[in-house]
N, C-alpha and C positions, 0 to 999 in steps of 0.2 A: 423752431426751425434752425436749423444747424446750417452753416457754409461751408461746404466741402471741397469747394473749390481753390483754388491756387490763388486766385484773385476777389478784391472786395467787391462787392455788391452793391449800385445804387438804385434808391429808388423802388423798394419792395414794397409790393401789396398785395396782400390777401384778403380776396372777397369770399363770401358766403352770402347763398341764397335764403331768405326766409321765408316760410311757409304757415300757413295757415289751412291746410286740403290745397289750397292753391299758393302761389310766392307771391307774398304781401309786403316783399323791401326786400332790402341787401344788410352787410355789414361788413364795414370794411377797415382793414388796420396799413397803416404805411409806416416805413420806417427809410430815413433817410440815406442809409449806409447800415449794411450789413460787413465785415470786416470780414476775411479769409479765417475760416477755425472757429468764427464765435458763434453763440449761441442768442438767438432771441427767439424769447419768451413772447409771442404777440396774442393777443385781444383782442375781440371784435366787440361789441356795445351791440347790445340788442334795446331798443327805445319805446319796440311794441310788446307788451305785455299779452298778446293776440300768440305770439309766434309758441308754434310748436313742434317745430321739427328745424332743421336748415341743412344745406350742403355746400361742402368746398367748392366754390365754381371757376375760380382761377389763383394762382400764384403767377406775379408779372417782377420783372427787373431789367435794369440796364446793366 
């Protein structure tokens, strides 16, 4: 995720739905400060070995 913006970013998270035929959790990555221009790399952890499939379900920030 890239910051395109003029101004830094706090407080970013991205979630993703997990799925198994039906959504059996989340996962979800937070990063404290995004800076105007940078670049993060983010990761979500998957914990259930179940899952197979997920989707993007929100990107949030202040």
């Amino acid at each position: 995720m890239k910051n395109i913006s003029s101004g830094d970013r706090r407080k970013i998270s991205v979630t993703f739905l997990l799925y198994q035929g039906k959504q059996i959790g989340t996962a979800i990555n937070i990063n404290p400060m995004l800076k105007s221009g940078t670049v993060w790399n983010f990761t979500a952890q998957v914990q259930n070995a179940k899952v197979s499939n997920f989707e993007l379900a929100e990107i949030n920030y202040q």
